[in-house]
KETOR-462877 format. One record per residue: x, y, z of N, C-alpha, C in turn. Coordinates in steps of 0.02 Angstrom, whole numbers. Atoms other than C-alpha are relative to their C-alpha. Example, Ala and Ser with C-alpha at 12.3 -4.5 7.8 and 13.67 -1.06 7.14 Angstrom:
2
n_xx = 45, n_yy = -59, n_zz = 0, ca_xx = 615, ca_yy = -225, ca_zz = 390, c_xx = 45, c_yy = 60, c_zz = 0
n_xx = -42, n_yy = -59, n_zz = -3, ca_xx = 684, ca_yy = -53, ca_zz = 357, c_xx = -39, c_yy = 55, c_zz = 37
//
This chain:
118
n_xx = -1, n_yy = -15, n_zz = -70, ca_xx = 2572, ca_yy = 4710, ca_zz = 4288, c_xx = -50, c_yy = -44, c_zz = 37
n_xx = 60, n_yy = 32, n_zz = -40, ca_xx = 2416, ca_yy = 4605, ca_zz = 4330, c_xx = 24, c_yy = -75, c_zz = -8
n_xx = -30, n_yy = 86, n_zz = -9, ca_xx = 2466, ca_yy = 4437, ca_zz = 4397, c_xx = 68, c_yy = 16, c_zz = 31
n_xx = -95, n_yy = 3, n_zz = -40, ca_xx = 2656, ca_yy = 4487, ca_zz = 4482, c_xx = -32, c_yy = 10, c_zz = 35
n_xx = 8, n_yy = 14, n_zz = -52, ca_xx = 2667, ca_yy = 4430, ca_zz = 4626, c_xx = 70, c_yy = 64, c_zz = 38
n_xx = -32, n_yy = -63, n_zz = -38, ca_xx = 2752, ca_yy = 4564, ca_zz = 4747, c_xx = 94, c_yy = -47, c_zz = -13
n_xx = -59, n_yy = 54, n_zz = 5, ca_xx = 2915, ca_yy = 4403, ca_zz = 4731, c_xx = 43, c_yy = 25, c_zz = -78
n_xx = -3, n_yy = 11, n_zz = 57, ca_xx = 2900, ca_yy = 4442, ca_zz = 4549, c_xx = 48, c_yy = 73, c_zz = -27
n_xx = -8, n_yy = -68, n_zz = -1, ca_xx = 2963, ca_yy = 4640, ca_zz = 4569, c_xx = 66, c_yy = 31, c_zz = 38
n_xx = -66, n_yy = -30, n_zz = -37, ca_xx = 3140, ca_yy = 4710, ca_zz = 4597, c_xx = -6, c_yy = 57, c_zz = 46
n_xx = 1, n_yy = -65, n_zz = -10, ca_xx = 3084, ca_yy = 4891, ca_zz = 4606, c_xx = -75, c_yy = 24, c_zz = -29
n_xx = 61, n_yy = -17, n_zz = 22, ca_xx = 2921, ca_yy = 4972, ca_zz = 4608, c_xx = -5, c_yy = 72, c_zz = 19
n_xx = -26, n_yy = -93, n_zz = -18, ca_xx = 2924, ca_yy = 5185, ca_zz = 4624, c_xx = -41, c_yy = 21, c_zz = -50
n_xx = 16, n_yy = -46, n_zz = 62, ca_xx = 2864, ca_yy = 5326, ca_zz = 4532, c_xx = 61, c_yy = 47, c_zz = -14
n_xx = -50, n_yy = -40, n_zz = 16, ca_xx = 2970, ca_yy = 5447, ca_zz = 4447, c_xx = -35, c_yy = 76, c_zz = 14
n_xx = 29, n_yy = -60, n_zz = -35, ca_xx = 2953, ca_yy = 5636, ca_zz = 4464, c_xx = -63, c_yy = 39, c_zz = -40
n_xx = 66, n_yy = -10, n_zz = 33, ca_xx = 2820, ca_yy = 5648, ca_zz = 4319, c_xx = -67, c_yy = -29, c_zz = 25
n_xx = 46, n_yy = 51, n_zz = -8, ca_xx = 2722, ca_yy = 5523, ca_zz = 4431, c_xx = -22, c_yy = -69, c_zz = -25
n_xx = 16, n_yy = 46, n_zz = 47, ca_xx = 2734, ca_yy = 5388, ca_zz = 4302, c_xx = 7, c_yy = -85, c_zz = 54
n_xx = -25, n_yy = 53, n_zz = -62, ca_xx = 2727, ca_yy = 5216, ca_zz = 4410, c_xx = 63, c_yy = -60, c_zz = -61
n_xx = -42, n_yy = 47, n_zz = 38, ca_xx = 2882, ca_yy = 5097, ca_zz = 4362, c_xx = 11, c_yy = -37, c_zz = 46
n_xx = -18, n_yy = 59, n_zz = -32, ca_xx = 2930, ca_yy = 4944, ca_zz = 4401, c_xx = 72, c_yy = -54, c_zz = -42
n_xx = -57, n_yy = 15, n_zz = 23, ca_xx = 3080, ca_yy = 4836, ca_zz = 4372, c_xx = -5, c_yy = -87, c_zz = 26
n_xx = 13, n_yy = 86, n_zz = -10, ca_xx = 3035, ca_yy = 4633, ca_zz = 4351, c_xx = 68, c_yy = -43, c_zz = 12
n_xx = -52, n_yy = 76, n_zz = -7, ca_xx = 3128, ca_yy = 4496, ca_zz = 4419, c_xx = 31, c_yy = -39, c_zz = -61
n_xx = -37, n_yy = 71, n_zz = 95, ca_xx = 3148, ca_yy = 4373, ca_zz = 4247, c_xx = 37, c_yy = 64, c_zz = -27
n_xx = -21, n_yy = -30, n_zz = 44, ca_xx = 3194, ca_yy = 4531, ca_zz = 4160, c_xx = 77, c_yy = 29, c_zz = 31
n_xx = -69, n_yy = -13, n_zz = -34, ca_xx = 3343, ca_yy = 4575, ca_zz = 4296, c_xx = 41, c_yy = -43, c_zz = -2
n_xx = -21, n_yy = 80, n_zz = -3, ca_xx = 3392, ca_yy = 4388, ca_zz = 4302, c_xx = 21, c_yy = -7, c_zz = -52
n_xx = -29, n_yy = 17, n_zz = 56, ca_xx = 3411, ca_yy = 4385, ca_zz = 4134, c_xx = 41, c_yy = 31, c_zz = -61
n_xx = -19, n_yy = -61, n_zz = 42, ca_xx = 3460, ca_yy = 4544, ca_zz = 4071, c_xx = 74, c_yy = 12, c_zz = 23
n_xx = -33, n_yy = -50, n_zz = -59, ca_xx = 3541, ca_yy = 4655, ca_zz = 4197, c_xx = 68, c_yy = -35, c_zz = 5
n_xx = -37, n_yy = 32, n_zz = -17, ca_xx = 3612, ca_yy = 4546, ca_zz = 4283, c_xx = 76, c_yy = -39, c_zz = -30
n_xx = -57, n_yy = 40, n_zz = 49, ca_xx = 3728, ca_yy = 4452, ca_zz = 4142, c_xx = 48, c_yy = 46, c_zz = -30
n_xx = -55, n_yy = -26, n_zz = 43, ca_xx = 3765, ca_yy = 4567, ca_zz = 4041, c_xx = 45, c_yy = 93, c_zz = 16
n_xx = -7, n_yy = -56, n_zz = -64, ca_xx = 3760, ca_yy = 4731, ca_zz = 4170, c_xx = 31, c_yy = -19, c_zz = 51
n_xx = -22, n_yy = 10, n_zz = -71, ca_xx = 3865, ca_yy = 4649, ca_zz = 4315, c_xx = 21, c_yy = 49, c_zz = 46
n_xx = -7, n_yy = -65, n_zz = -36, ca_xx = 3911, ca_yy = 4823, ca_zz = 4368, c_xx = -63, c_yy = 31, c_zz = 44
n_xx = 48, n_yy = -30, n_zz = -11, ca_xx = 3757, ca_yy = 4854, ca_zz = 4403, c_xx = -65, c_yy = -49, c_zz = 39
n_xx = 46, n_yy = 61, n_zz = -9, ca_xx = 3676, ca_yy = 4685, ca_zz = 4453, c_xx = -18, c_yy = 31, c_zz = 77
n_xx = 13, n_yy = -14, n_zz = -91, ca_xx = 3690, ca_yy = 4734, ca_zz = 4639, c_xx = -18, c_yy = 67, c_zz = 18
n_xx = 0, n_yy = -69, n_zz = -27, ca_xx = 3658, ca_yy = 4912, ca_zz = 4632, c_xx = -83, c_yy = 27, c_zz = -6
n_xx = 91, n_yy = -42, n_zz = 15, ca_xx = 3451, ca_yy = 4928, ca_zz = 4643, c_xx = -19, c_yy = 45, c_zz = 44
n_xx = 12, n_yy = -72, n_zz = -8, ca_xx = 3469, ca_yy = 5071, ca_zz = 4749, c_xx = 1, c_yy = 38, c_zz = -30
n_xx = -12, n_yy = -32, n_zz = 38, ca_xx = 3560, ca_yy = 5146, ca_zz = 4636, c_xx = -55, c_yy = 17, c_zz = -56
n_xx = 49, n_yy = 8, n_zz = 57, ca_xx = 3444, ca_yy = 5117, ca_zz = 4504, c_xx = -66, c_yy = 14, c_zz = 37
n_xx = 81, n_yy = -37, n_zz = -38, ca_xx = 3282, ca_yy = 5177, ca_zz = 4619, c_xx = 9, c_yy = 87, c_zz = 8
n_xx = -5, n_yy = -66, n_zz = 9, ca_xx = 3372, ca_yy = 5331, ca_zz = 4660, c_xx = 14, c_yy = 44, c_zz = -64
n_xx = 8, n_yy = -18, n_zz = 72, ca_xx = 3395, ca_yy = 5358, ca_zz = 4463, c_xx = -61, c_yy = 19, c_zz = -22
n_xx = 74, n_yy = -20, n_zz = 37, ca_xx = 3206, ca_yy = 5336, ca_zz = 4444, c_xx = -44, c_yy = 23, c_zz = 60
n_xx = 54, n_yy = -37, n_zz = -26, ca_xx = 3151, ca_yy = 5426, ca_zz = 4598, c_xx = 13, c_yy = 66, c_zz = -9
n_xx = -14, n_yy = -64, n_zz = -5, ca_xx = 3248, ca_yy = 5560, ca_zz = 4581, c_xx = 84, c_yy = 23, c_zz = -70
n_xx = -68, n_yy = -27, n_zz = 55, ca_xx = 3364, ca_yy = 5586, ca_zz = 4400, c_xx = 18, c_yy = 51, c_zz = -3
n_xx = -29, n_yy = -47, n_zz = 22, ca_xx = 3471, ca_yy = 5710, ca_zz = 4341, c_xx = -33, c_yy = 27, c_zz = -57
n_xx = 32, n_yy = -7, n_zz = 71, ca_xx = 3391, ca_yy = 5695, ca_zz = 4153, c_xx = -57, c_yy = -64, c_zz = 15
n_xx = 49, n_yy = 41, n_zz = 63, ca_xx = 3231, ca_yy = 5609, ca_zz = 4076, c_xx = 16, c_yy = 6, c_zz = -64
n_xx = 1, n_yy = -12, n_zz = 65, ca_xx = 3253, ca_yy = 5597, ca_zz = 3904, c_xx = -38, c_yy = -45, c_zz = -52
n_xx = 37, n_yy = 51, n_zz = 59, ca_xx = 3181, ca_yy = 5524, ca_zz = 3737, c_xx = 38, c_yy = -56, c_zz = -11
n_xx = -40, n_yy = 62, n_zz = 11, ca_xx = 3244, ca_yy = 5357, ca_zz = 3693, c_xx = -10, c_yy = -1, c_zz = -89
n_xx = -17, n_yy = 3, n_zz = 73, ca_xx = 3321, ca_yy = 5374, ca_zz = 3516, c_xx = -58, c_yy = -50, c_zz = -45
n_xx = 8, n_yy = 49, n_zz = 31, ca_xx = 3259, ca_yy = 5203, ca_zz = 3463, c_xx = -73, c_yy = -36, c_zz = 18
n_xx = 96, n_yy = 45, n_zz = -20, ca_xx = 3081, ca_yy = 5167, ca_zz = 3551, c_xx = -31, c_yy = 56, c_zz = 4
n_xx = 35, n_yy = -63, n_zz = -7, ca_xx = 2968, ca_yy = 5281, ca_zz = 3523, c_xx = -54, c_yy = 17, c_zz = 91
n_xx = 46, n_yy = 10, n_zz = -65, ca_xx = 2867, ca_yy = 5224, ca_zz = 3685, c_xx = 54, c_yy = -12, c_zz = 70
n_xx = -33, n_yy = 5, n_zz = -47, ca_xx = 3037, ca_yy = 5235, ca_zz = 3784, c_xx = 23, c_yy = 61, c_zz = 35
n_xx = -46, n_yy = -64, n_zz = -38, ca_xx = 3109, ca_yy = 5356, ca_zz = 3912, c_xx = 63, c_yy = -35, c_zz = 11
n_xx = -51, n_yy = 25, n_zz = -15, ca_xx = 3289, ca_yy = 5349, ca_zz = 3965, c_xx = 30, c_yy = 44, c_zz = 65
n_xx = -13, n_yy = -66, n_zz = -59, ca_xx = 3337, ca_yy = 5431, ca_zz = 4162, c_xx = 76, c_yy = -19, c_zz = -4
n_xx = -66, n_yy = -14, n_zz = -20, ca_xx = 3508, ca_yy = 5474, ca_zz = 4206, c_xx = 3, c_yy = 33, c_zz = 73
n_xx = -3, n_yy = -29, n_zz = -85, ca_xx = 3584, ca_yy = 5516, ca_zz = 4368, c_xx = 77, c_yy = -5, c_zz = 11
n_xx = -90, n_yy = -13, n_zz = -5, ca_xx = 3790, ca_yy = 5564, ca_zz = 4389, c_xx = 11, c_yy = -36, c_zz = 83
n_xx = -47, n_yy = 5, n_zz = -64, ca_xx = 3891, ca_yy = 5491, ca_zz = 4514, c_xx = -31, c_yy = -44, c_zz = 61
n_xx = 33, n_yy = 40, n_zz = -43, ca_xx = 3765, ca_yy = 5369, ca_zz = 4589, c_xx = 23, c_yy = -46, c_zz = 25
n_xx = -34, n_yy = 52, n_zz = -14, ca_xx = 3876, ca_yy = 5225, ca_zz = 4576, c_xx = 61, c_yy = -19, c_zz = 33
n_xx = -60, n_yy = 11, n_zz = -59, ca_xx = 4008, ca_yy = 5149, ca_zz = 4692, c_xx = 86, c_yy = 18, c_zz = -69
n_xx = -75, n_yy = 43, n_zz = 32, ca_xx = 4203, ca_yy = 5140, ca_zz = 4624, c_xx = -7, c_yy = -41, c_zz = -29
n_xx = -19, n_yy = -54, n_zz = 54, ca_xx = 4253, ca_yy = 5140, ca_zz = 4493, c_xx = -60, c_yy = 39, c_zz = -54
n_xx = 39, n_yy = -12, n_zz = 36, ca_xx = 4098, ca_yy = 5192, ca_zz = 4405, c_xx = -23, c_yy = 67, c_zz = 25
n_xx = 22, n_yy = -57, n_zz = -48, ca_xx = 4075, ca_yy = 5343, ca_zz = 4531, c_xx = 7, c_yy = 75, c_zz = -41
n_xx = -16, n_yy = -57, n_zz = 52, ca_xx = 4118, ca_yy = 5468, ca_zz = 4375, c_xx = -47, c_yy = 3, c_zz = -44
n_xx = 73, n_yy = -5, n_zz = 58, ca_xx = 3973, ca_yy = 5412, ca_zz = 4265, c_xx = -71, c_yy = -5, c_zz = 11
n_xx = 65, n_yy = -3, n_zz = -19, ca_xx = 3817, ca_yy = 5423, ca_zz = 4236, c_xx = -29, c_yy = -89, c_zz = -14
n_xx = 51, n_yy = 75, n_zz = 20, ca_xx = 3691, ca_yy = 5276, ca_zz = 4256, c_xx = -68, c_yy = 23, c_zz = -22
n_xx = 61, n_yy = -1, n_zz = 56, ca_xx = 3572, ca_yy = 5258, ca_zz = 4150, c_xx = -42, c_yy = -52, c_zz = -10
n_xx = 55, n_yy = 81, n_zz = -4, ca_xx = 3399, ca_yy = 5154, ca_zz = 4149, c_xx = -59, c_yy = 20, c_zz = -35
n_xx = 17, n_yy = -12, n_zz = 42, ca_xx = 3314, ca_yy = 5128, ca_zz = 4024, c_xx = -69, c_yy = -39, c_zz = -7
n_xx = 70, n_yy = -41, n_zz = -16, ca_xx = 3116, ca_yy = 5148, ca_zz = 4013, c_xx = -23, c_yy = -41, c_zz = -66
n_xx = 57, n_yy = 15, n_zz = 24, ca_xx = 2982, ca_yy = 5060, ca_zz = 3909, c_xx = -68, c_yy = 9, c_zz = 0
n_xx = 78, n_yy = -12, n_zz = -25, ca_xx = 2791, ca_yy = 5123, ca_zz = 3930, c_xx = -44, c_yy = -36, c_zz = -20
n_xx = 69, n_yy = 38, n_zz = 38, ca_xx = 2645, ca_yy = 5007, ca_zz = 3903, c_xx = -50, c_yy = 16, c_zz = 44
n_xx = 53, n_yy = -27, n_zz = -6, ca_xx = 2473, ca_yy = 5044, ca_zz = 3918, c_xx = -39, c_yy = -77, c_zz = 47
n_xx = 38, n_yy = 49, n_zz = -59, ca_xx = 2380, ca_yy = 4919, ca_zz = 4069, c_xx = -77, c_yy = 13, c_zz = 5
n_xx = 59, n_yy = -37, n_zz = -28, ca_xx = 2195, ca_yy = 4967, ca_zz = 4082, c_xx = -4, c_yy = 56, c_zz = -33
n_xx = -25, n_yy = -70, n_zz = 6, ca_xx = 2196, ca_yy = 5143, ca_zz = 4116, c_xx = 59, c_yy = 17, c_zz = 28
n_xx = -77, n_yy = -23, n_zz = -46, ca_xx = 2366, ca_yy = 5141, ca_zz = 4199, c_xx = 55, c_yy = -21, c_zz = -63
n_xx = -59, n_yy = 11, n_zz = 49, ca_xx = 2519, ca_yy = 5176, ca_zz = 4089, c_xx = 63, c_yy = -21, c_zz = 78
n_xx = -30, n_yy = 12, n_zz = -29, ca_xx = 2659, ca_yy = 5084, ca_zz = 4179, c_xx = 73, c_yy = -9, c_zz = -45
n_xx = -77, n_yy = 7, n_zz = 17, ca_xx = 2869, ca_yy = 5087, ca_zz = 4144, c_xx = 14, c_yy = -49, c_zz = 23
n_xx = -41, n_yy = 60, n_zz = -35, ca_xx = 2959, ca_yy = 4942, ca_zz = 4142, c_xx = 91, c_yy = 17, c_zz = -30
n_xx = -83, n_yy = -18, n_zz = 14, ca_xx = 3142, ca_yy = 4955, ca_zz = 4155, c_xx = 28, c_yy = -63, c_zz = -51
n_xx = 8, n_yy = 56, n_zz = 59, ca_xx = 3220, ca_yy = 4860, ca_zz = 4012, c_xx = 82, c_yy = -9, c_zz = 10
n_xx = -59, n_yy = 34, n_zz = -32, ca_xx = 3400, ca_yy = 4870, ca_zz = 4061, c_xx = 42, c_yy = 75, c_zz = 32
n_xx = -22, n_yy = -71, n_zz = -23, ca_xx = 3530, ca_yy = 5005, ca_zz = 4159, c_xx = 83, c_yy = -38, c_zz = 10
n_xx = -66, n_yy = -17, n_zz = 4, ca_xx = 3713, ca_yy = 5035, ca_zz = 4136, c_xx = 37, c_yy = 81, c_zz = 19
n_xx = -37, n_yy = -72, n_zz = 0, ca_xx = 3854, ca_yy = 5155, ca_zz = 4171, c_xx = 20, c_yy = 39, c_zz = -79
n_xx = -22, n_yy = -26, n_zz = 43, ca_xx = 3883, ca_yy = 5272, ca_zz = 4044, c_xx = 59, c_yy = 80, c_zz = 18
n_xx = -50, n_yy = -54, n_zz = -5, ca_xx = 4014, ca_yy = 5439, ca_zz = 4022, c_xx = -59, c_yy = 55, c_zz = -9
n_xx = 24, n_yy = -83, n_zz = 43, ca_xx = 3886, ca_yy = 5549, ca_zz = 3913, c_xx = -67, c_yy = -18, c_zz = 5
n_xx = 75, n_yy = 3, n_zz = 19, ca_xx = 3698, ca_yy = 5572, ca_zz = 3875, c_xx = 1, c_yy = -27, c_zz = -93
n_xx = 9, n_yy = 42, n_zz = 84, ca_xx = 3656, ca_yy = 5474, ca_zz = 3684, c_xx = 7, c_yy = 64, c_zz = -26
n_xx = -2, n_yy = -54, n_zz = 54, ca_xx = 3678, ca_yy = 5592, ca_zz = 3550, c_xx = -81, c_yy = -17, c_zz = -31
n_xx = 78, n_yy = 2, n_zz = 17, ca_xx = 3493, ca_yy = 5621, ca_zz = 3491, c_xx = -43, c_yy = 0, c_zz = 53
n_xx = 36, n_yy = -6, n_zz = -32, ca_xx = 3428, ca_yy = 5612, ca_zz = 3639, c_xx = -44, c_yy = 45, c_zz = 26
n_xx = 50, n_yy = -70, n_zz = -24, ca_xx = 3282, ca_yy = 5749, ca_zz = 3692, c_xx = -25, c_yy = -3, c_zz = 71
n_xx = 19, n_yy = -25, n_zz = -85, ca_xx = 3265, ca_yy = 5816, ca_zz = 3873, c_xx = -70, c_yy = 8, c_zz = -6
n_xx = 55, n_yy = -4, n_zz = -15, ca_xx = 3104, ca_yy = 5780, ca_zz = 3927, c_xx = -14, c_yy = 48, c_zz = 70
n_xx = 21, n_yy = -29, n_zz = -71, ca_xx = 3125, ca_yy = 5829, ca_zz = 4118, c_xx = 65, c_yy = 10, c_zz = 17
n_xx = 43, n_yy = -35, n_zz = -10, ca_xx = 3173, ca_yy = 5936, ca_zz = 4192, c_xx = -14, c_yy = 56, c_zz = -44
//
């Protein structure tokens, strides 16, 4: 987090635990964007996911990950599923900060997954 330049930052919010997240430029550019095109244009969507989800949950596969959900956020045709963005925590200082690592539409919640919030 130390050194981005405000240029450098898609999305910067807290979620409803207070946790501060942010959502980097290179990592949208190179991620998101390619292989998410559904989703490349939708960073409202994806703010109102992490200001205000449906679910938090555990992230099966990172132990230091969350994963939010939020139904019906997305335009046509995707307006039936959930989007889903997906959460990394690293430790800064004393500030734990989320970085979003990538967000898609999905139908369901992961199997394994554990409700954190609410």
């Amino acid at each position: 987090m130390e050194g981005d330049r405000p240029s450098d930052i898609v999305i910067a919010c807290a979620d409803p635990l207070t946790q501060s997240i942010v959502a980097r430029r290179q990592r949208w550019e190179e991620h998101v964007r390619p292989r998410h095109p559904e989703v490349a244009d939708q960073v409202k969507a994806v703010l109102a996911t992490l200001e205000a989800p449906d679910y938090i949950v555990s992230d099966v596969d990172n132990p230091d990950g969350l994963n939010y959900y939020r139904f019906a956020v997305l335009p046509p045709p995707y307006h039936r599923l959930y989007l889903k963005v997906v959460l990394t925590f690293q430790q800064f200082g004393s500030n734990v900060v989320g970085d979003v690592i990538t967000a898609y539409p999905t139908g369901r919640i992961a199997r394994g997954e554990v409700q954190r919030w609410p």
